[in-house]
MARLUM-511389 format. One record per residue (C-alpha): z negated, x, y; residue in one letter; residue number from 0. Coordinates in steps of 0.001 Angstrom, whole numbers, plus 500000, padded with zeros to 6 digits. Last residue first. Layout:
// MARLUM-511389
(zalum (Z; X; Y); A; NUM)
...
// end
This chain:
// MARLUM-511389
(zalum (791408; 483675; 780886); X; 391)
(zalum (788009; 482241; 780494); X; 390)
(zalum (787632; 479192; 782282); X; 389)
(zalum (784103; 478661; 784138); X; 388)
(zalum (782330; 475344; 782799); X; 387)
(zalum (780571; 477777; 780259); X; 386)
(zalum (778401; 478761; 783209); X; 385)
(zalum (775910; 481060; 782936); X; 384)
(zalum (775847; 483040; 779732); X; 383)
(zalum (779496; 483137; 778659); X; 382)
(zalum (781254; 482489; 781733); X; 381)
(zalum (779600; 484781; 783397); X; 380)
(zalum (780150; 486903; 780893); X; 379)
(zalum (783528; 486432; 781862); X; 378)
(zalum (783404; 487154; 784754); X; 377)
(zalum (782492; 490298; 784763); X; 376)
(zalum (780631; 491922; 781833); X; 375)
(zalum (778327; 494235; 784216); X; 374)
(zalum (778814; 493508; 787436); X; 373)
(zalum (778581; 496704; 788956); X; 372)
(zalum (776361; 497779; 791879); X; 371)
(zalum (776741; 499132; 795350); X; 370)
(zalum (773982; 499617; 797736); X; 369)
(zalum (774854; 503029; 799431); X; 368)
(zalum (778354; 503107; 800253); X; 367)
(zalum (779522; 506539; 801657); X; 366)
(zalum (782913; 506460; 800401); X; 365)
(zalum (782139; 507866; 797391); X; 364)
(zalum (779824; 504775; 796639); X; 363)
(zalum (782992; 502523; 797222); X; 362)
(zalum (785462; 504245; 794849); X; 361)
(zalum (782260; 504420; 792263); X; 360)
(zalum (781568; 500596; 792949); X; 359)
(zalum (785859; 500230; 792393); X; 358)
(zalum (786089; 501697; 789356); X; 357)
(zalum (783550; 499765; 788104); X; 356)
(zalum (784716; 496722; 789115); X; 355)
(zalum (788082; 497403; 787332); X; 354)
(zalum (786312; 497927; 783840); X; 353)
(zalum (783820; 494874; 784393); X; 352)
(zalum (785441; 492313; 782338); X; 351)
(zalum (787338; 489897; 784615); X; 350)
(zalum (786247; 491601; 787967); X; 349)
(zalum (783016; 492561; 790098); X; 348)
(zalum (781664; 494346; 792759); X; 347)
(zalum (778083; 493083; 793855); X; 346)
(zalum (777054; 494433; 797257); X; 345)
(zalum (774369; 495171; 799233); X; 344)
(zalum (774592; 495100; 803229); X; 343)
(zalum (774436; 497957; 805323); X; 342)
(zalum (778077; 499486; 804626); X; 341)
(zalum (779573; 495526; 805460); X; 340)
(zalum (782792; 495624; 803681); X; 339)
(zalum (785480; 493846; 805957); X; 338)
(zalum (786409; 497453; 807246); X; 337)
(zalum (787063; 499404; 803880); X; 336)
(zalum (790068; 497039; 803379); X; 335)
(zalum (792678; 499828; 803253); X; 334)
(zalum (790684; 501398; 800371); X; 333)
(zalum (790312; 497637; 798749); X; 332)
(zalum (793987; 496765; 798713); X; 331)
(zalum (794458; 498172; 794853); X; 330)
(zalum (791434; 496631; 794085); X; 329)
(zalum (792111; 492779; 795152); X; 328)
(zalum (789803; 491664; 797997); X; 327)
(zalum (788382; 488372; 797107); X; 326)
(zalum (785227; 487763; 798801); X; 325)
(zalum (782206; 486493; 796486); X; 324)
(zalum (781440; 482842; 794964); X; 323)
(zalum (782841; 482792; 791064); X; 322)
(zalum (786262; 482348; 790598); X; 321)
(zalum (788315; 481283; 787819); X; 320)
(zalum (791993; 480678; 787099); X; 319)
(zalum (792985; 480507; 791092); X; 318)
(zalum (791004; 484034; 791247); X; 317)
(zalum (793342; 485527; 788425); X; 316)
(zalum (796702; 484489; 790701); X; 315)
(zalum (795164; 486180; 793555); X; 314)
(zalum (794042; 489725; 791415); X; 313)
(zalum (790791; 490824; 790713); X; 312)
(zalum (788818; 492824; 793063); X; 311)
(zalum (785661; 489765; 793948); X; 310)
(zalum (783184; 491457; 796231); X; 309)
(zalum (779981; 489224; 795663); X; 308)
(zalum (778238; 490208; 798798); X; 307)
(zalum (774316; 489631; 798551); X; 306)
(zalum (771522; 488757; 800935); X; 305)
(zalum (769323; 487246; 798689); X; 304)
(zalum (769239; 483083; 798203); X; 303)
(zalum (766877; 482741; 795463); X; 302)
(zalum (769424; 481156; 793764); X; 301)
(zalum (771713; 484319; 794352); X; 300)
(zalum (769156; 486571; 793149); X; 299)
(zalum (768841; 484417; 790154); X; 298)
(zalum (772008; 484056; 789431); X; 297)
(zalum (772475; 488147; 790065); X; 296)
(zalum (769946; 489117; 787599); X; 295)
(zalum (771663; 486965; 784379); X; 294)
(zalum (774855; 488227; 785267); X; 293)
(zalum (773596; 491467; 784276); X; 292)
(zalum (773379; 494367; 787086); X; 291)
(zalum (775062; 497639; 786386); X; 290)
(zalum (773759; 500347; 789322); X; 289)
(zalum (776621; 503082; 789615); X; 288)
(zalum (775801; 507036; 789087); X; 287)
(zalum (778572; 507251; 786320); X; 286)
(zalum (776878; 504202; 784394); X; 285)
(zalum (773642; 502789; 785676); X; 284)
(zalum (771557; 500478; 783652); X; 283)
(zalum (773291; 500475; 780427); X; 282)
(zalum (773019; 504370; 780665); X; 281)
(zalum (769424; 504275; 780636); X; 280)
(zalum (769367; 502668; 776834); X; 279)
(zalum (772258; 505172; 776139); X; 278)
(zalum (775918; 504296; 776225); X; 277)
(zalum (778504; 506175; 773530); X; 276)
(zalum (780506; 508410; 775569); X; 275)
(zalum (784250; 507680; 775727); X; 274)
(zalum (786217; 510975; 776295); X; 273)
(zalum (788946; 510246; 773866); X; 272)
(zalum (787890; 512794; 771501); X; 271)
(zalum (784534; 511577; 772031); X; 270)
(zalum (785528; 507963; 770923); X; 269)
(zalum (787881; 509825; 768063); X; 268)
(zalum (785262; 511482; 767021); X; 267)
(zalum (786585; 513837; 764396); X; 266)
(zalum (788990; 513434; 760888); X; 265)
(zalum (789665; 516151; 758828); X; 264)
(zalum (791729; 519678; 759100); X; 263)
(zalum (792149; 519442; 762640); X; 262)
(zalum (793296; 522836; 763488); X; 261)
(zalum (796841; 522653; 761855); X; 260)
(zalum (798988; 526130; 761441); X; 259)
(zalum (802401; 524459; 760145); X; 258)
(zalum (801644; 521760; 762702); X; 257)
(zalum (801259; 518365; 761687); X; 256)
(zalum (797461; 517593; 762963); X; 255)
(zalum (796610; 520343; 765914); X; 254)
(zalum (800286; 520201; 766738); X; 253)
(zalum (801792; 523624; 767918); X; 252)
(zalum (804920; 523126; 766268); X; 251)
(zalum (805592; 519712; 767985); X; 250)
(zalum (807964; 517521; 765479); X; 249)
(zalum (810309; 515932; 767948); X; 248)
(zalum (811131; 512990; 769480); X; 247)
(zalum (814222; 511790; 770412); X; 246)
(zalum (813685; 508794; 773326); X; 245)
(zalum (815513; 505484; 773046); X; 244)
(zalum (815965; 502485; 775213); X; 243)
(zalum (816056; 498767; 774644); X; 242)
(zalum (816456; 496680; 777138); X; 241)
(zalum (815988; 492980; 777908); X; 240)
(zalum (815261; 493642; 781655); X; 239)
(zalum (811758; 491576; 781225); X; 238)
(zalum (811228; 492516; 777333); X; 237)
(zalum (811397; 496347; 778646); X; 236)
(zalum (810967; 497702; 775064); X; 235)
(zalum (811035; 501699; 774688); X; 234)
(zalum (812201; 502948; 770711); X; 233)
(zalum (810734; 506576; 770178); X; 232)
(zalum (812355; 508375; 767915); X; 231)
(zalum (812022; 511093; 765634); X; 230)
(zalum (811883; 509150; 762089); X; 229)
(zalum (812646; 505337; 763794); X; 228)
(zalum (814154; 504202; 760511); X; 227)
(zalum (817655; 504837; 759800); X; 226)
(zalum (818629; 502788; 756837); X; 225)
(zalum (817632; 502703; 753954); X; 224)
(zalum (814752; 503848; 751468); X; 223)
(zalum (813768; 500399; 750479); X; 222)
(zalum (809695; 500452; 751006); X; 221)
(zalum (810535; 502443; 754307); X; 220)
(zalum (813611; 500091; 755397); X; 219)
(zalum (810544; 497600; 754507); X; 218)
(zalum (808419; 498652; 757022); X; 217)
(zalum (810679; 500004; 760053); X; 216)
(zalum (811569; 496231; 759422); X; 215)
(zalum (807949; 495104; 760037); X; 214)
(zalum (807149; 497503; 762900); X; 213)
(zalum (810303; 495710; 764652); X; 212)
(zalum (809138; 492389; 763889); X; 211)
(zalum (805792; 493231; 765798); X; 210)
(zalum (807891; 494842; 768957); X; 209)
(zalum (809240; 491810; 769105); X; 208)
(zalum (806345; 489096; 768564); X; 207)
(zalum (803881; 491291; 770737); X; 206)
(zalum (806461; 490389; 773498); X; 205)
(zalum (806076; 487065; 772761); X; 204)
(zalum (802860; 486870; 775017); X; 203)
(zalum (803900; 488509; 777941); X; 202)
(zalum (800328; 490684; 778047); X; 201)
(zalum (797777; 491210; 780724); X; 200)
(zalum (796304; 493830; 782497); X; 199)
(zalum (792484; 493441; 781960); X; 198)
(zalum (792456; 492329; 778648); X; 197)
(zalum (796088; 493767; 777360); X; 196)
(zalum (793553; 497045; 778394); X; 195)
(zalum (793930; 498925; 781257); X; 194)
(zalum (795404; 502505; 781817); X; 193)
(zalum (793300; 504887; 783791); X; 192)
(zalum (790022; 503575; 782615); X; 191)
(zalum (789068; 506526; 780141); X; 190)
(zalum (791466; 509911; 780903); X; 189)
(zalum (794908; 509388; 779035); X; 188)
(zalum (794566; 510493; 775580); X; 187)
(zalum (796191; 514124; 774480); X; 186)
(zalum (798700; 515321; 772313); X; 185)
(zalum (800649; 512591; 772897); X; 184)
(zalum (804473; 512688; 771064); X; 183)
(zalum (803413; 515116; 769383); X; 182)
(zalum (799816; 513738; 768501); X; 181)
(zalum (801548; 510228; 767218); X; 180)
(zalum (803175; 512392; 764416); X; 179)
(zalum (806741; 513854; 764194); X; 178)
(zalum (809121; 513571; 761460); X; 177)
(zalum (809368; 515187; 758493); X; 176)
(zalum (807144; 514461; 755853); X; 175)
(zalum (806451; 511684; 757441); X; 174)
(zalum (803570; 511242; 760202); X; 173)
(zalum (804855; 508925; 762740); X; 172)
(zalum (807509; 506124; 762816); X; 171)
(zalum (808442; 504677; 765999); X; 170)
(zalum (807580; 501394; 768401); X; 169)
(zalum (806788; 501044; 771978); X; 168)
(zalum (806446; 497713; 774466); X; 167)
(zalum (806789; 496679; 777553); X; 166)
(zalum (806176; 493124; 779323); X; 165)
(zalum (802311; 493725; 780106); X; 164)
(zalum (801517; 496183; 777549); X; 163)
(zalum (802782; 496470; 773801); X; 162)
(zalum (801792; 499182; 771144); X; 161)
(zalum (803739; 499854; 767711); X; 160)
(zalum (803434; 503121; 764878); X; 159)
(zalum (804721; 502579; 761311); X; 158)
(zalum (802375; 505602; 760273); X; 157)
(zalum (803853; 507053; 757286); X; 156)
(zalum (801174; 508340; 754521); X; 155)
(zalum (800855; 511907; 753628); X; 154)
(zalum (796918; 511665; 753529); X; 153)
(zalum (796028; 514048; 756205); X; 152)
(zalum (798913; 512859; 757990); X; 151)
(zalum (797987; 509390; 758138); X; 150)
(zalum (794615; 509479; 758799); X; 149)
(zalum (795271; 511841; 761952); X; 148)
(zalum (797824; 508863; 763238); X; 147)
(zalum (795231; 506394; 762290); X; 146)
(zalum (792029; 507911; 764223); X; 145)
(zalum (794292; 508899; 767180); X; 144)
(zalum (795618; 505509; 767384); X; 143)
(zalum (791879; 504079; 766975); X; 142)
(zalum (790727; 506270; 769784); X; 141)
(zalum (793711; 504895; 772343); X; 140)
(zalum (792799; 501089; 771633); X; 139)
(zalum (794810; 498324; 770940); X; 138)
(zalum (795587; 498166; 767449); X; 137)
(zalum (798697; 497293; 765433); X; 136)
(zalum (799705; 500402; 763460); X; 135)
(zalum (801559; 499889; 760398); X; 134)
(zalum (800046; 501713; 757330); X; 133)
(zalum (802499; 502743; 754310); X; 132)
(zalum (801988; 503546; 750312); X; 131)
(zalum (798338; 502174; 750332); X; 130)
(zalum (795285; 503112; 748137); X; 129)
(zalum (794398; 505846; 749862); X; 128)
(zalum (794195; 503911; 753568); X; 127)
(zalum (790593; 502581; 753164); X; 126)
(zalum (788825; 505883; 752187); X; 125)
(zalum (791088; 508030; 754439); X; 124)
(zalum (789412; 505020; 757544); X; 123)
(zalum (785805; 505166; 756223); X; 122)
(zalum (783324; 507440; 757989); X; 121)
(zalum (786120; 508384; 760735); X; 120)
(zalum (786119; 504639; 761595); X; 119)
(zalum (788061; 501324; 761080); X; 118)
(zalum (785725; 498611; 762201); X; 117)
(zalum (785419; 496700; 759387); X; 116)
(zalum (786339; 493128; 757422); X; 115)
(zalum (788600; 494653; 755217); X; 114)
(zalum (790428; 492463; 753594); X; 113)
(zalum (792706; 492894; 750702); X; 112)
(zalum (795434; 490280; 750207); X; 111)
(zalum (797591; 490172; 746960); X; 110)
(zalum (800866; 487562; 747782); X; 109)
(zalum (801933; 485686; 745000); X; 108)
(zalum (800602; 482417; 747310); X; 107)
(zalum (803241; 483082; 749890); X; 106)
(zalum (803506; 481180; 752862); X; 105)
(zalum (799605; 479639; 752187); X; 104)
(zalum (799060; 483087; 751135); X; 103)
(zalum (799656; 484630; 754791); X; 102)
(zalum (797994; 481649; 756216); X; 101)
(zalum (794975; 481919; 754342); X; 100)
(zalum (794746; 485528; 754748); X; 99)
(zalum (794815; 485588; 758278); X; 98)
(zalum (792628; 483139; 759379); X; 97)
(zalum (790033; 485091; 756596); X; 96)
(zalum (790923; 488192; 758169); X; 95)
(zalum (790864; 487087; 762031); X; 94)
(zalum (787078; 485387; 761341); X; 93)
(zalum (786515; 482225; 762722); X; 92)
(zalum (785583; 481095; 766060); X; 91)
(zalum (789092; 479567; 766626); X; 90)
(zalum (790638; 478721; 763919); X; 89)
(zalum (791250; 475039; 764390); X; 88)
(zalum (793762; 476337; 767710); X; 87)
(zalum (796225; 478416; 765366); X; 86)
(zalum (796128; 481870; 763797); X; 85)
(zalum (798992; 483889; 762537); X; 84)
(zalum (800728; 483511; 765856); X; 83)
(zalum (798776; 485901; 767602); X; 82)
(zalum (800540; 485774; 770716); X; 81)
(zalum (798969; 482719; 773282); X; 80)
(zalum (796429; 482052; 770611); X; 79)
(zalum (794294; 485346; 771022); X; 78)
(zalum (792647; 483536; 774904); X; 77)
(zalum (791358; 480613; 772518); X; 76)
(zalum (789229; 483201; 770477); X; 75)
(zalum (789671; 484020; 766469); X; 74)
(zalum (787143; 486283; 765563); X; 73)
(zalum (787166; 490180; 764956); X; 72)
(zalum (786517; 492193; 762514); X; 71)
(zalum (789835; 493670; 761366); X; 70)
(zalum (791315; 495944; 758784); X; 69)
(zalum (794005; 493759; 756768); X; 68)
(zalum (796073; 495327; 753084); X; 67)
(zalum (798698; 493516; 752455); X; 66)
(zalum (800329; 493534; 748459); X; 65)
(zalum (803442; 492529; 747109); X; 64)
(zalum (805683; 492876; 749921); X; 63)
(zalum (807564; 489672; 749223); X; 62)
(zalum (809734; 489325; 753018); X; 61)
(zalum (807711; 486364; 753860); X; 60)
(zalum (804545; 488703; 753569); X; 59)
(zalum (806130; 491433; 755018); X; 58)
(zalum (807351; 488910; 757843); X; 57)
(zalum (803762; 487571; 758120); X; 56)
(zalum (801816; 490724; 758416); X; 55)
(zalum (803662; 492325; 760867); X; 54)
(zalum (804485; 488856; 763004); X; 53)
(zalum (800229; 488662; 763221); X; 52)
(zalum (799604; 492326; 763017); X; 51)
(zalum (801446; 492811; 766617); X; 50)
(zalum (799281; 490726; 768512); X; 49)
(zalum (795965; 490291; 766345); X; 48)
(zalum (795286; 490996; 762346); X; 47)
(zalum (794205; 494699; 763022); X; 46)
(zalum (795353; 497713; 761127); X; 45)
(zalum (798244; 496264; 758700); X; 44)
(zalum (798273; 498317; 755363); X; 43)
(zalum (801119; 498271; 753215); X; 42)
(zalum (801200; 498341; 749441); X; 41)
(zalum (804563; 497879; 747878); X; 40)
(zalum (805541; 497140; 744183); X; 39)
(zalum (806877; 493716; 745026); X; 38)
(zalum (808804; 495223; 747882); X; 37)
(zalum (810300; 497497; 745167); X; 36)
(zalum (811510; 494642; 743171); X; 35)
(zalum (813114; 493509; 746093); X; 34)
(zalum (815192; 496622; 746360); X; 33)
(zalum (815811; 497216; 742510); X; 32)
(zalum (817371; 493341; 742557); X; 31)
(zalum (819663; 494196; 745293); X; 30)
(zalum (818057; 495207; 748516); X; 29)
(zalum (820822; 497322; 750706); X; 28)
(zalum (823874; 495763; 748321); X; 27)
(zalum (822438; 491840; 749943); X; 26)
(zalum (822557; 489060; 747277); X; 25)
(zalum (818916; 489786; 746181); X; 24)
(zalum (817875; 489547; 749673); X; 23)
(zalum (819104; 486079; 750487); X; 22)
(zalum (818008; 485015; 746705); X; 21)
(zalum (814405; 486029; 747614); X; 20)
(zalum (812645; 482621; 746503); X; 19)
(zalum (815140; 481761; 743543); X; 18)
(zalum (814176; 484899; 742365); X; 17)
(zalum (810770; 485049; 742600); X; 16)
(zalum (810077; 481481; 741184); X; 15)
(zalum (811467; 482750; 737801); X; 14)
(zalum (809807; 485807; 737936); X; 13)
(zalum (810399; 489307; 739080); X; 12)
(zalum (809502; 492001; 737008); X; 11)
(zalum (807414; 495054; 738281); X; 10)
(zalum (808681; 498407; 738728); X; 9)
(zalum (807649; 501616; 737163); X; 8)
(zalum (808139; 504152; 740116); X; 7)
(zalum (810755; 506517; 741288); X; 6)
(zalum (809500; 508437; 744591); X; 5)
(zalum (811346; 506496; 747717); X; 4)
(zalum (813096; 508741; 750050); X; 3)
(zalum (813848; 507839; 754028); X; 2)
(zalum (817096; 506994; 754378); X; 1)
(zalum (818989; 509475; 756932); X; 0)
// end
């Protein structure tokens, strides 16, 4: 079933307008009303990256009238593999202002508002009132909490995507009678247990699909055809080339959509999701492991201490960039106990430090004494020591 559209004064289209949409005003689904409606729409796009660069240009191509962007992020070279809305002479800029000048230099009719924020429980029912439909495009497990809650405390859908390695997700959360993200995940995965696009990579048009997808679960909204993804879950295996689907339904016993809901405004989503902000102390050692800057171990190395550098990244990642250490990669360290010295001190380490830290606590459990986290990985090493270093 179409989703519903309330009746609304809609704008003219001009001159320019209609020779610009002819390909929709010829179709029965869009017609003149149809595209007239798109004028009329306000959609939000949370984060200008992966999935908010096809998003965002594709509603913008497609004469949404209005985008709303919440990012505050810059442009780096490693974004440039999928975020299409940016290009190499953006890098070091802001995402929004990339963003926005490539979104009006397609369509200069088009009304951006930037917000150039972290989305948070201070602001985020602030930011989405004044939009008819937010599509999802972050990366993190407290932000899809924060949006999905958002959403149904406001009444607004939640064009939901995520993308990992060469899978991705897509549905439609928080309608009036659908389920919400919570149903389908009533509780975040414990912290570390599934990697970021960061630390386990991303095929890089796969944000491209599953982006495309949010953006016509977008406008069937805005037109009130279709089926959109109300109740299911679409699964893309870009690798296979499959799509699969999974029915979802609403979860009576949701904290959020439930008839009897015990979330009643937004919380900590970092708590929620069992990430505790870091003290002063707890920069220095984090779940009982030592952090040492990359800063410290130059000069210990320099000075020539006794150190092992114990490098768990993967093969390929090591041919990219490699500082000195022993490669063993972290999934072959418990079998590997043997090569690691239990008297000697030692440095674990990886891209970012999230894999390295798993390991030093794997390692001190195991009865090793003088084990410490790089803290930032390699690629703060790259940023503070030596910009020769790729970063990947």
């Amino acid at each position: 079933m179409a989703a519903t559209t309330e009746p609304i004064t809609l704008p003219e289209l001009t001159t320019e307008e209609l020779a610009r949409y002819s390909r929709h005003l010829i179709l029965p689904e869009v017609g003149m009303e149809g595209q007239q409606r798109l004028k009329a729409a306000r959609v939000l796009c949370v984060g200008a990256g992966g999935l908010g660069s096809p998003l965002a240009f594709y509603l913008a191509a497609a004469g949404v009238g209005t985008l709303g962007l919440v990012d505050f992020d810059v442009v780096d070279a490693s974004n440039l593999q999928r975020q299409i809305i940016h290009s190499t002479a953006d890098i070091g800029r802001k995402k929004l202002d990339s963003a926005a000048e490539k979104l009006q230099a397609l369509n200069p009719a088009l009304n951006v508002v930037k917000h150039e924020t972290t989305l948070s429980s201070a602001n985020a029912l602030e930011i989405l009132k004044d939009f008819d439909i937010v599509a999802d495009g972050t990366d993190n497990f407290p932000t899809r909490y924060l949006v999905n809650d958002a959403c149904v405390l406001l009444g607004k859908p939640n064009v939901y995507g995520s993308i990992f390695r060469f899978e991705g997700q897509a549905s439609v959360f928080a309608t009036e009678t659908g389920p919400c993200y919570r149903c389908l995940y009533p509780e975040p995965p414990p912290p570390g247990l599934v990697p970021s696009c960061a630390e386990g990579g991303v095929l890089g048009i796969l944000p491209g699909l599953v982006g495309v997808i949010q953006a016509t679960e977008v406008i069937k909204l805005i037109l009130g055809q279709g089926e959109p993804l109300i109740g299911r879950l679409l699964l893309v295996d870009a690798l296979a080339m499959k799509f699969r689907e999974l029915k979802l339904r609403r979860n009576p016993e949701c904290p959020v959509c439930g008839p009897n809901p015990t979330v009643t405004h937004l919380i900590d989503y970092q708590q929620f999701c069992g990430i505790k902000p870091e003290t002063r102390q707890e920069k220095a050692v984090k779940n009982g492991i030592p952090q040492i800057s990359v800063t410290e171990l130059k000069q210990r190395l320099d000075a020539g201490d006794d150190l092992l550098v114990l490098d768990v990244r993967e093969p390929f990642e090591y041919q990219i960039a490699n500082i000195s250490g022993k490669l063993i990669p972290q999934n072959d360290v418990p079998q590997r106990l043997a090569e690691l010295d239990r008297d000697r001190e030692i440095v674990v380490h990886c891209k970012s430090g999230g894999r390295s830290q798993r390991i030093a606590e794997f390692l001190a459990q195991n009865g090793y004494t003088k084990v410490s986290n790089l803290a930032g990985g390699i690629l703060a090493w790259a940023d503070q020591i030596d910009p020769k270093v790729p970063k990947y």
